[in-house]
KELO-709570 format. One line per field, with one value per residue (C-alpha): residue number from 1; residue in three letters; y, z, x. Coordinates in nm, 4 decimals. Layout:
N
nr	(NUM, ...)
rest	(ala, ...)
py	(Y, ...)
pz	(Z, ...)
px	(X, ...)
***
This chain:
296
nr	(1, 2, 3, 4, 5, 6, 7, 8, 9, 10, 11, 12, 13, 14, 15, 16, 17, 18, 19, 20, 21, 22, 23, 24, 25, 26, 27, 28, 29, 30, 31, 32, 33, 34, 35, 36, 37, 38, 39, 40, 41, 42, 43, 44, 45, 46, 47, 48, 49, 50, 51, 52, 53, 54, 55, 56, 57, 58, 59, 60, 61, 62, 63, 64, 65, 66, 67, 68, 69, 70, 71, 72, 73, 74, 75, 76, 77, 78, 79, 80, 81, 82, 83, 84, 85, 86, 87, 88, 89, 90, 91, 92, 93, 94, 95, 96, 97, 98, 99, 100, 101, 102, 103, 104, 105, 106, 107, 108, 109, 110, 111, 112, 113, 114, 115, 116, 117, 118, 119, 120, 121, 122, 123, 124, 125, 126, 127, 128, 129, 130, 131, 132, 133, 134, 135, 136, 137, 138, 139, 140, 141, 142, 143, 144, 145, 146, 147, 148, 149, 150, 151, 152, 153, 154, 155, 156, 157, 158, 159, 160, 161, 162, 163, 164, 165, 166, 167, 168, 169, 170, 171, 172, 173, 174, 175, 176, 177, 178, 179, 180, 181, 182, 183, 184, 185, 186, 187, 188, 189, 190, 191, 192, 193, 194, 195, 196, 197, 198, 199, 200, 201, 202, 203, 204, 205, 206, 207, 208, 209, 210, 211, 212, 213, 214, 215, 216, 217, 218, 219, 220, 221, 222, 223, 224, 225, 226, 227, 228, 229, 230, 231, 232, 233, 234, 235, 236, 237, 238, 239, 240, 241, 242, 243, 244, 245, 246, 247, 248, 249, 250, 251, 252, 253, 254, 255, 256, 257, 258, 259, 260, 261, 262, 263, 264, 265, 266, 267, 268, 269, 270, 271, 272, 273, 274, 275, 276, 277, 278, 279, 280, 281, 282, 283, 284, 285, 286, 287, 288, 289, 290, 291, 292, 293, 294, 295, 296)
rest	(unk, unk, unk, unk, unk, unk, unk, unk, unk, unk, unk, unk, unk, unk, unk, unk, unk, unk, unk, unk, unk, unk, unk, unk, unk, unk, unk, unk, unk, unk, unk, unk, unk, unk, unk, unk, unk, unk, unk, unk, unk, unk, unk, unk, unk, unk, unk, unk, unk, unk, unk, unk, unk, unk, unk, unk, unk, unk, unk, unk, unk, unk, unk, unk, unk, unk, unk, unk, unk, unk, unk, unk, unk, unk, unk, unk, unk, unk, unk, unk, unk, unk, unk, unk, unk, unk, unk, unk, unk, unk, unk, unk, unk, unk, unk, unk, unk, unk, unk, unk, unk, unk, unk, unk, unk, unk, unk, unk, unk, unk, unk, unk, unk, unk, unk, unk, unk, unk, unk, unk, unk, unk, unk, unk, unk, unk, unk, unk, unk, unk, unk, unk, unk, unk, unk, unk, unk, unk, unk, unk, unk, unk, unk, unk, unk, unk, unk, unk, unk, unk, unk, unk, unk, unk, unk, unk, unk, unk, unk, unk, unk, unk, unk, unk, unk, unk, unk, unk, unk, unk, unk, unk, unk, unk, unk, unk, unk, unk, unk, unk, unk, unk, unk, unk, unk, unk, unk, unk, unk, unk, unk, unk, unk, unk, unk, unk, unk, unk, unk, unk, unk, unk, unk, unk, unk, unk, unk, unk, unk, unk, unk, unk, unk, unk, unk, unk, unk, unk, unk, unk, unk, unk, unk, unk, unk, unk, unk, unk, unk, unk, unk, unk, unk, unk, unk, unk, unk, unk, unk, unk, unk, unk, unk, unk, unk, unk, unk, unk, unk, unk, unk, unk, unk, unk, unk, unk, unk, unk, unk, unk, unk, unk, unk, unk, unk, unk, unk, unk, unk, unk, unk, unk, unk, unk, unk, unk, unk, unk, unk, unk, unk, unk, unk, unk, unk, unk, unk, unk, unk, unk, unk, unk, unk, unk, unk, unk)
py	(0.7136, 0.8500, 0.9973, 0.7712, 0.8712, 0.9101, 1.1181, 0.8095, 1.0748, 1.1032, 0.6937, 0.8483, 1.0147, 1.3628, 1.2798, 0.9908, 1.2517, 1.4512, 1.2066, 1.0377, 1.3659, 1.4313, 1.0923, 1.1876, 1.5722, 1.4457, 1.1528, 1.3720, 1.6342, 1.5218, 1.8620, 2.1518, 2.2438, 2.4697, 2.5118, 2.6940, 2.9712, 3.0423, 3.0862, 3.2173, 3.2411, 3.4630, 3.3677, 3.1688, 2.9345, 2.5953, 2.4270, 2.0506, 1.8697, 1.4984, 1.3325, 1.0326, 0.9818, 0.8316, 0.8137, 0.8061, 1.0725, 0.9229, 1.0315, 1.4077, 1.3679, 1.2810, 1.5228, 1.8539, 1.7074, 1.7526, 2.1343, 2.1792, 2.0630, 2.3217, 2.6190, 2.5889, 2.5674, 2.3120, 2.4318, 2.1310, 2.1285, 1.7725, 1.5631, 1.2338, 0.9544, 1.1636, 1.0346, 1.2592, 1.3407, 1.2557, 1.5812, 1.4726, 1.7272, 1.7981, 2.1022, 1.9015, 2.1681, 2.4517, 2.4827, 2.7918, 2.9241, 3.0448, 2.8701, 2.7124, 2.5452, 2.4603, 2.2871, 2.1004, 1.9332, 1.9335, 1.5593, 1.3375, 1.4905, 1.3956, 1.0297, 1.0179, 1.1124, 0.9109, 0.5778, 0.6170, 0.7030, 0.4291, 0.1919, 0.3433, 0.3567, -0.0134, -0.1035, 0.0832, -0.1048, -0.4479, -0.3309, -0.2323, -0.5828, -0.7572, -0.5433, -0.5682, -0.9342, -0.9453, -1.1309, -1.1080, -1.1176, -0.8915, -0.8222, -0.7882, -0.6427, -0.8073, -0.7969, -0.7707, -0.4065, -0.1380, -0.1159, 0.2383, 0.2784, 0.0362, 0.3122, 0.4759, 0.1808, 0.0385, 0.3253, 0.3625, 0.0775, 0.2012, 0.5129, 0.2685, 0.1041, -0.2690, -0.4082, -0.3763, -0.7585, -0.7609, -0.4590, -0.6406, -0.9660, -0.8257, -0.7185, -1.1436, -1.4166, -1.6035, -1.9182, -2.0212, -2.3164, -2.2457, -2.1966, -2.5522, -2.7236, -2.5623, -2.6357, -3.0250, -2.9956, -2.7366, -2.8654, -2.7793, -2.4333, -2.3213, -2.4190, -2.2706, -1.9276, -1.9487, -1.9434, -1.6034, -1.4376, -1.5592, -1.4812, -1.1270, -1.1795, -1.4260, -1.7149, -1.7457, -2.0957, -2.1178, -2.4554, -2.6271, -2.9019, -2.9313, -3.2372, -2.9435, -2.6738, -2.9403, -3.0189, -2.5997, -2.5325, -2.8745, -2.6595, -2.3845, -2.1452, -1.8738, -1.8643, -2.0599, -1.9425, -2.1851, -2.1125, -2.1320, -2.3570, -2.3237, -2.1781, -2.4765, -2.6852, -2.3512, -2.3615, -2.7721, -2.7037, -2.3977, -2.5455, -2.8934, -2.6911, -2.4802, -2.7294, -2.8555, -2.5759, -2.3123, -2.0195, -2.0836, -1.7967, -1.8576, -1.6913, -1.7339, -1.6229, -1.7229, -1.6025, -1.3977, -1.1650, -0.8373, -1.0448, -1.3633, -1.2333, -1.3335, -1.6719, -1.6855, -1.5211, -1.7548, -1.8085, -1.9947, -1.7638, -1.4525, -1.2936, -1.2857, -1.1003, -0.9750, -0.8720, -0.6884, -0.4333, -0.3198, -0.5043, -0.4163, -0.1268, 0.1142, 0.5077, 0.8031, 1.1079, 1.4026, 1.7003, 2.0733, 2.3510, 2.7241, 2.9830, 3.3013, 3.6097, 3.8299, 4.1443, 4.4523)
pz	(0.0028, 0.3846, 0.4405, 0.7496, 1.1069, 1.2004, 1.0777, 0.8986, 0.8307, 1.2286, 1.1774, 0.9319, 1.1237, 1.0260, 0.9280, 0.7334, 0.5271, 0.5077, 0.3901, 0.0906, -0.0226, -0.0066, -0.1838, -0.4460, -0.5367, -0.5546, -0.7812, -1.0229, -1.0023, -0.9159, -1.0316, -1.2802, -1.3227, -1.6378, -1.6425, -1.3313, -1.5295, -1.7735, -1.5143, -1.1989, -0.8270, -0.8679, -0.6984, -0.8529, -0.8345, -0.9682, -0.9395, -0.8720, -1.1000, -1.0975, -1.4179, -1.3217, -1.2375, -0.8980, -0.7708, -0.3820, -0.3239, -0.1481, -0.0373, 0.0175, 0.3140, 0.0755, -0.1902, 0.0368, 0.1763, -0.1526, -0.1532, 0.1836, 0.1940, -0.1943, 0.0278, -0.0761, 0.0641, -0.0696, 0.0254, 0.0368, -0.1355, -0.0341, 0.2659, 0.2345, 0.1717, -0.0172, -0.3074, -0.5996, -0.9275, -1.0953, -1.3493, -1.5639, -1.3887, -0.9994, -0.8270, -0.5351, -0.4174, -0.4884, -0.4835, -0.3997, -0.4013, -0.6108, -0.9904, -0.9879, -0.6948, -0.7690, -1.0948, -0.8724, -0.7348, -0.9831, -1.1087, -0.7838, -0.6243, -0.8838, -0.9391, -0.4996, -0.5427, -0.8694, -0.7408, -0.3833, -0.5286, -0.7659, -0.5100, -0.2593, -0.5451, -0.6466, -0.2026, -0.1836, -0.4812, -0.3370, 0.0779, -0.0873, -0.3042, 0.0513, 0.2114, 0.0190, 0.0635, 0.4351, 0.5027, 0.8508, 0.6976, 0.6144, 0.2963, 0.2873, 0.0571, 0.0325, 0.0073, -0.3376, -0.3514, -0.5811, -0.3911, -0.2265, -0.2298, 0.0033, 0.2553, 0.0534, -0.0768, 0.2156, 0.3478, 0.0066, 0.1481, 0.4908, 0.2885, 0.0564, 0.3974, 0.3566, 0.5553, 0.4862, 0.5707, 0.7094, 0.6624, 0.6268, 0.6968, 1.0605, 1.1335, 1.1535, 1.0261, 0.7473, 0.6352, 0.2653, 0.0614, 0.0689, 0.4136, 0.4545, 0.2351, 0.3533, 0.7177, 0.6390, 0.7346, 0.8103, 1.2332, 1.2348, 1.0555, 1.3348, 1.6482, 1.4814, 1.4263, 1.7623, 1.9226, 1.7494, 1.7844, 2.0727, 2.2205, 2.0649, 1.6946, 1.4960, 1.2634, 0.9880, 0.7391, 0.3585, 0.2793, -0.0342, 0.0900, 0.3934, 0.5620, 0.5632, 0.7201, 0.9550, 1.0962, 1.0729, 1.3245, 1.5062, 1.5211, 1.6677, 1.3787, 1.4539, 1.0901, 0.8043, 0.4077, 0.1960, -0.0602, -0.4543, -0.3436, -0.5465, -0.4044, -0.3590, -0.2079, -0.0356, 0.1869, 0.2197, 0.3672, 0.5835, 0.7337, 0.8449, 0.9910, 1.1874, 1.3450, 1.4821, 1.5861, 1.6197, 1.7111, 1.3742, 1.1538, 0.8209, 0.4751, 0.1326, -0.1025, -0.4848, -0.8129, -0.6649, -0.8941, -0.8228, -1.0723, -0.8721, -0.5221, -0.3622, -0.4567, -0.1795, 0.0919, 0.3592, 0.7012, 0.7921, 0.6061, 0.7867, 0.5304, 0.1642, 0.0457, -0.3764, -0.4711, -0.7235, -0.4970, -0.6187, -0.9004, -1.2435, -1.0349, -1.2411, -1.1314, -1.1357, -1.3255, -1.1839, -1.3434, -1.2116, -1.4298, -1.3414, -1.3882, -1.6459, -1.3957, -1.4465, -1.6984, -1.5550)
px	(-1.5044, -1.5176, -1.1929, -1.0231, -1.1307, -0.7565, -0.4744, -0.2799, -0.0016, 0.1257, 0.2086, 0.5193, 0.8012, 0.8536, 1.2582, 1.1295, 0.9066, 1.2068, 1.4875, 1.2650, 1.2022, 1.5386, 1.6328, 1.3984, 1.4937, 1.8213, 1.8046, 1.6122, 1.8000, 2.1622, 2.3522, 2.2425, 1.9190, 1.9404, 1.5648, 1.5791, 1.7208, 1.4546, 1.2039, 1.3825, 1.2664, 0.9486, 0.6596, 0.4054, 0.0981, 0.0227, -0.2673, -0.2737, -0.5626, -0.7028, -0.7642, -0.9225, -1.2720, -1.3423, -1.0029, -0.9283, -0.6136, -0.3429, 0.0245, -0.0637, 0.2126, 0.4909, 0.4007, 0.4301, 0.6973, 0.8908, 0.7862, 0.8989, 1.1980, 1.1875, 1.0616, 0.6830, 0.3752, 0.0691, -0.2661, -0.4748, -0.8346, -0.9739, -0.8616, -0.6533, -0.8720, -1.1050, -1.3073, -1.2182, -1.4829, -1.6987, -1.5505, -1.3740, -1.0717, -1.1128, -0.8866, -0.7335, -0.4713, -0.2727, 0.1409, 0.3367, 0.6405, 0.9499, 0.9104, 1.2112, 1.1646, 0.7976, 0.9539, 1.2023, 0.9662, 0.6920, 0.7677, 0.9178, 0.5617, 0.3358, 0.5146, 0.4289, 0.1042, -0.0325, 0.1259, -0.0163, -0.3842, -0.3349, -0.2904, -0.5453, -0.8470, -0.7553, -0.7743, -1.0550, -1.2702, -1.1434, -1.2794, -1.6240, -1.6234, -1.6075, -1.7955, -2.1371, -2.0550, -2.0218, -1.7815, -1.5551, -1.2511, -0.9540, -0.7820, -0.4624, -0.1125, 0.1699, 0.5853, 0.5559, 0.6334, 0.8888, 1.2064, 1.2932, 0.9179, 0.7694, 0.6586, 0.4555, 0.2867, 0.2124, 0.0729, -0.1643, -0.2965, -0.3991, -0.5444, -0.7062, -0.8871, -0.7296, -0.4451, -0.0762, 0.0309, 0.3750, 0.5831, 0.9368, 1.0692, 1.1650, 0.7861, 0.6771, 0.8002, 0.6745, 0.7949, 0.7902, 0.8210, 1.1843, 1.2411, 1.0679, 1.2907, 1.6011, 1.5409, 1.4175, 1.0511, 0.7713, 0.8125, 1.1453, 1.1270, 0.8699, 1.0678, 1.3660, 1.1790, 1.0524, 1.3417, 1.4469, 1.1170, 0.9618, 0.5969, 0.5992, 0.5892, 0.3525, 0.4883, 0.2582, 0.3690, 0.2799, 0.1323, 0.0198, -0.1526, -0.4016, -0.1809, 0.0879, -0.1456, -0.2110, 0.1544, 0.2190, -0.0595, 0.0336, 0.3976, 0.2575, 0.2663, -0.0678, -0.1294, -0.1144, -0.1130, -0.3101, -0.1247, -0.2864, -0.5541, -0.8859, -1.1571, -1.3238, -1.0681, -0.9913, -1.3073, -1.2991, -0.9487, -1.0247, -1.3370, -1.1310, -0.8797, -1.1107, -1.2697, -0.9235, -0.7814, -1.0139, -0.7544, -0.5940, -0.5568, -0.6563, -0.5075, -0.5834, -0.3007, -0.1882, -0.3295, -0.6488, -0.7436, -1.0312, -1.2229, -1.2130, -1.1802, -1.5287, -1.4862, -1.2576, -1.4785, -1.5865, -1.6573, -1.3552, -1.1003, -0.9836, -0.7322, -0.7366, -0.3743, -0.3518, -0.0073, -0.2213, -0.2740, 0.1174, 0.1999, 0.0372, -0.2196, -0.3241, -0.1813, -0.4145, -0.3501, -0.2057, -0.1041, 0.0472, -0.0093, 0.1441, -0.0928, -0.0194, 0.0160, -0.2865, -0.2433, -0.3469)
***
């Protein structure tokens, strides 16, 4: 993988950076650590090493931040984004500082690091699926992330080269099946919404049916979720509605799988979203090892 053009790290504040590592240190180590008296505050060097073959390295921001805010410095071998392997182990960077400290913040960085790659390597293998098929579209994440850690995943999946889908229910509003039944129809939910949000945020609808995707867009939601459609109704339903409103964002959402994913790739669909991307994604390993002072 191409490392991206831009430095997705400046998109995360600097005091964000600073208070998850924070949160982190602390919840791991919430009082004593009697450790840090067997091996003191000498200097030392560890040596960060990837496991996994073809893995994409992602959250390099978050895990220096954890030395920092420990008084240590991470010298970076590979930029984020990078592809790492084929060995079996690849050097990716090198930790220093006192080896207490360094142990500190040994595990909350790793944990950052092998969930963010994780989730990159798995975005990564579902752009270059899509890709090599040529289709227009967009893939997409979703909500379905680990709570406290949504930040990090999300931003996997910039790193990973796929789109992030709404950050939070403030960043657009999407209305569900329960939202629809709660307000007394899919027309009503809309202009409600609209109201709040107004002509600077989109309203995207789930729908199960086409007549539903139909009244949504008649609404004047931008895009509607056809929501655990088959693929083959999937593109029956997307082609109709393109042809009637022509503007209409189109998303295909519900049970995709990277097995199944481009059997819903077509013209007429412009977002495909996996909560895979999070949920059940495989991490990548990481390990730190301390290296033995020299004898002389």
């Amino acid at each position: 993988m191409t490392p991206p053009k831009v430095e997705l790290a400046h998109a995360i504040p600097p005091h964000t950076l600073s208070r998850l590592a924070r949160e982190w240190l602390a919840e791991d180590t919430p009082s004593f650590d009697p450790a840090g008296v067997c091996v003191g505050s000498q200097e030392v060097e560890a040596r960060l090493l990837c496991k996994s073959q073809h893995s994409v390295l992602a959250g390099s921001p978050f895990f220096s931040a954890v030395f920092t805010e420990l008084g240590c410095t991470v010298e970076w071998l590979y930029k984020e984004g990078a592809e790492l392997g084929p060995e079996d182990v690849t050097h990716t960077a090198v930790v220093r500082g006192p080896a207490r400290c360094l142990l500190l913040g040994e595990r909350p960085a790793l944990n950052t690091l092998a969930r963010a790659s994780g989730i990159a390597t798995r975005c990564f293998q579902l752009q270059h699926m899509v890709t090599m098929a040529n289709w227009h579209g967009t893939v997409a994440g979703t909500r379905k992330t680990t709570p406290g850690f949504r930040l990090v995943e999300k931003y996997a999946m910039l790193v990973g080269g796929v789109t992030m889908h709404r950050q939070d229910l403030s960043g657009m509003v999407m209305l569900k099946d329960n939202h629809v039944w709660a307000s007394g129809s899919i027309t009503k939910a809309v202009k409600a919404a609209r109201l709040v949000c107004g002509f600077t945020s989109k309203i995207e609808v789930e729908c199960g049916s086409r007549e539903d995707a139909r009244e949504a867009a008649r609404a004047g939601a931008d895009i509607v979720m056809l929501d655990n459609f088959e693929p083959q109704k999937l593109h029956a339903a997307a082609l109709t509605l393109k042809e009637e409103f022509p503007t209409l964002l189109i998303e295909a959402s519900g049970g995709v799988t990277p097995e199944g994913l481009l059997h819903y790739l077509s013209p007429h669909v412009d977002i495909v979203s996996l909560g895979c991307i999070t949920q059940g994604c495989p991490i990548v390993d990481f390990s730190l090892k301390v290296q033995k002072p020299v004898a002389f």
